[in-house]
VMD Tcl script that draws the C-alpha trace (Angstrom):
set ca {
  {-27.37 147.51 155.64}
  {-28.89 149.97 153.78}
  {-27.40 154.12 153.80}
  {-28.95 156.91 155.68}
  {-31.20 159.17 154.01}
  {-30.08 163.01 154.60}
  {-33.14 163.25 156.96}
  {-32.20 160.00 158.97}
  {-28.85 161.39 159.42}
  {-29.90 164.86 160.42}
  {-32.42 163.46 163.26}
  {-29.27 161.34 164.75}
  {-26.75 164.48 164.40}
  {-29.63 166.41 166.76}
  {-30.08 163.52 169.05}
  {-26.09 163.75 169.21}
  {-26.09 167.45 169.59}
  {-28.50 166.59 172.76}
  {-26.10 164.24 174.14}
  {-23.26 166.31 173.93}
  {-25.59 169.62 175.53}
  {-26.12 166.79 178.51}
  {-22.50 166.40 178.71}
  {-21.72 170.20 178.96}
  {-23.76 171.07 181.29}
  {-22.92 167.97 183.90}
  {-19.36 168.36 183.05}
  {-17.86 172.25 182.74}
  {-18.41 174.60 185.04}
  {-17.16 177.98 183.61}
  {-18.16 181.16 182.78}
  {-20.66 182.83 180.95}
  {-18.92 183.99 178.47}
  {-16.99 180.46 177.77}
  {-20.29 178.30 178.33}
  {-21.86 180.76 175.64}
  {-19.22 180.34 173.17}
  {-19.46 176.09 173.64}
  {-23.25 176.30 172.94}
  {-23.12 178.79 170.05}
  {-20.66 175.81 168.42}
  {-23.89 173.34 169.34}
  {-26.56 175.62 168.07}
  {-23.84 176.20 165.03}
  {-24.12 172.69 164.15}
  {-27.83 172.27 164.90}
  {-28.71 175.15 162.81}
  {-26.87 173.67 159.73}
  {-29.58 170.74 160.35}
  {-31.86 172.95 158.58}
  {-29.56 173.34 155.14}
  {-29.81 170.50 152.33}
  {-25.52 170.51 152.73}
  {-25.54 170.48 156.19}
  {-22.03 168.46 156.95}
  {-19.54 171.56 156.62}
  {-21.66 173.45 159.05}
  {-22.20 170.75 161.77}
  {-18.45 169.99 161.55}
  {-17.60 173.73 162.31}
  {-20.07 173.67 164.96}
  {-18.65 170.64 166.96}
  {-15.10 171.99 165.73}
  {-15.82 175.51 167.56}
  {-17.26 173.26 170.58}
  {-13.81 171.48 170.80}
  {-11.43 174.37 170.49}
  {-13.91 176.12 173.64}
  {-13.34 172.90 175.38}
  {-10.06 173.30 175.08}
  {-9.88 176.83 176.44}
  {-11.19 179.42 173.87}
  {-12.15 180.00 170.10}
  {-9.44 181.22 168.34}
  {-9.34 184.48 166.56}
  {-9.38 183.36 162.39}
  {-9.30 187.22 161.38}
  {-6.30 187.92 158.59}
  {-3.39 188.20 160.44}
  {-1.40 191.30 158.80}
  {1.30 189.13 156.63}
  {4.23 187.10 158.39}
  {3.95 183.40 159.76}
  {2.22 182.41 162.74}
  {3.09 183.63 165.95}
  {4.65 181.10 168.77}
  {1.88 181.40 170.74}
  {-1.10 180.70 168.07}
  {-2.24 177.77 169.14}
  {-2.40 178.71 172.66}
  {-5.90 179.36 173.97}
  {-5.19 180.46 177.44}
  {-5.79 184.22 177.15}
  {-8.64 183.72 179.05}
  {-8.35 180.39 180.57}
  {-6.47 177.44 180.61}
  {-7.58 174.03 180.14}
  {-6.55 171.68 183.36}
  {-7.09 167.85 183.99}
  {-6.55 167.07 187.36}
  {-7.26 163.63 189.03}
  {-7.95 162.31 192.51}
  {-6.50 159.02 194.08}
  {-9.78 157.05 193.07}
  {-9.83 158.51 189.56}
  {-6.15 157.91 189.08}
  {-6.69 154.04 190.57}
  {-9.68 153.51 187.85}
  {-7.27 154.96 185.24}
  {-3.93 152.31 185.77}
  {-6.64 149.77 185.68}
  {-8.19 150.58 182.49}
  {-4.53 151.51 181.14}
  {-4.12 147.67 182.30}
  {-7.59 146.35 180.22}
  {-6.71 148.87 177.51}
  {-3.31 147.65 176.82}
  {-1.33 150.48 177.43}
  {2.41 150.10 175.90}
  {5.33 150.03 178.66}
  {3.49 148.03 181.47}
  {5.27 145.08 182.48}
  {2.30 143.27 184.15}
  {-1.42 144.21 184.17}
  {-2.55 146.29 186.96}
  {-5.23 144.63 187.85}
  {-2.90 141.33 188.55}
  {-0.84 143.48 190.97}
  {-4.03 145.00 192.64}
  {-4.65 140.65 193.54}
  {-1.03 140.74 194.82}
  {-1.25 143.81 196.66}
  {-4.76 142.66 197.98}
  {-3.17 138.81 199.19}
  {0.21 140.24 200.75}
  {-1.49 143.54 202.62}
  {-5.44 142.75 203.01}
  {-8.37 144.84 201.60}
  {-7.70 147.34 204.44}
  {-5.77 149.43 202.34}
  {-7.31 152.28 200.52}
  {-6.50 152.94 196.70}
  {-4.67 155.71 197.21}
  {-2.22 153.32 199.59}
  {-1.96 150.76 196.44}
  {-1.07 153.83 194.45}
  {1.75 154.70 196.54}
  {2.98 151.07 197.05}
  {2.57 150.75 192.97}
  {4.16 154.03 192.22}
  {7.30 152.56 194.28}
  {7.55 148.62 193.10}
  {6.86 149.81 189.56}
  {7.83 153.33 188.63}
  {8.39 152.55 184.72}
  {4.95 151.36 184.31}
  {3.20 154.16 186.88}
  {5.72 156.64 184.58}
  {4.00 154.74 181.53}
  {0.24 155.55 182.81}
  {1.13 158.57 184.04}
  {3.68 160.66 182.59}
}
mol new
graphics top color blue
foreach p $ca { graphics top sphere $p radius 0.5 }
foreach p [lrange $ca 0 end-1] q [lrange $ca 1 end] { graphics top cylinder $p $q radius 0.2 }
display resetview
């Protein structure tokens, strides 16, 4: 298999960049102000396409995309001496970053912890789902299984979930 030319790599980083755009705008719903900052990071590293030594600046650019994702972009200015405050890797000054997760979402997630191989689960989900499913009929709904799990095996729910 033969190495990408710059110009190969450069027209799969932009196809990437596209992806990732696609992503964004199906996925966050935010401000202006935040969903500005994430694209600057993907016209950042879209932009540095257009240089001969374009890796540093594509890097930044997803790099500034992540840390918006994860609430803001921090503030990189010269700090005036002294170590790093407690609270300088926190980016919630003007939003915080929250996962949240409904019954069906939660019910996908112990299964693919199961497929996955999460550590600390004594048998694979998906095995007790075929249990559950013989003893109590497919009339329950997930969210009933996730109760019933959460119960019968709180170390490995703790495992998945914690």
């Amino acid at each position: 298999m033969a190495a990408r030319t710059p110009s190969e790599w450069k027209r799969v980083l932009r196809k990437v960049l596209r992806e990732i755009d696609r992503y964004v705008s199906a996925n966050v719903d935010t401000d202006e102000l935040h969903y500005f900052i994430i694209t600057s990071g993907l016209c950042a590293a879209d932009e540095s396409l257009k240089e001969e030594n374009f890796w540093p600046g594509y890097a930044e650019g997803l790099i500034r995309v992540i840390l918006a994702l994860l609430g803001d972009y921090p503030d990189h200015r010269r700090r005036k001496g002294g170590g790093k405050g407690s609270d300088h890797y926190r980016l919630q000054l003007h939003r915080s970053l929250l996962y949240a997760q409904d019954s069906d979402q939660r019910f996908r997630t112990l299964l693919t912890a199961g497929v996955s191989g999460v550590p600390g689960l004594s048998r694979p989900p998906l095995e007790v789902l075929s249990e559950f499913r013989s003893r109590f009929g497919s009339k329950p709904s997930w969210k009933h299984f996730l109760v019933w799990y959460k119960k019968q095996f709180p170390g490995d729910y703790t495992a998945v979930f914690s």
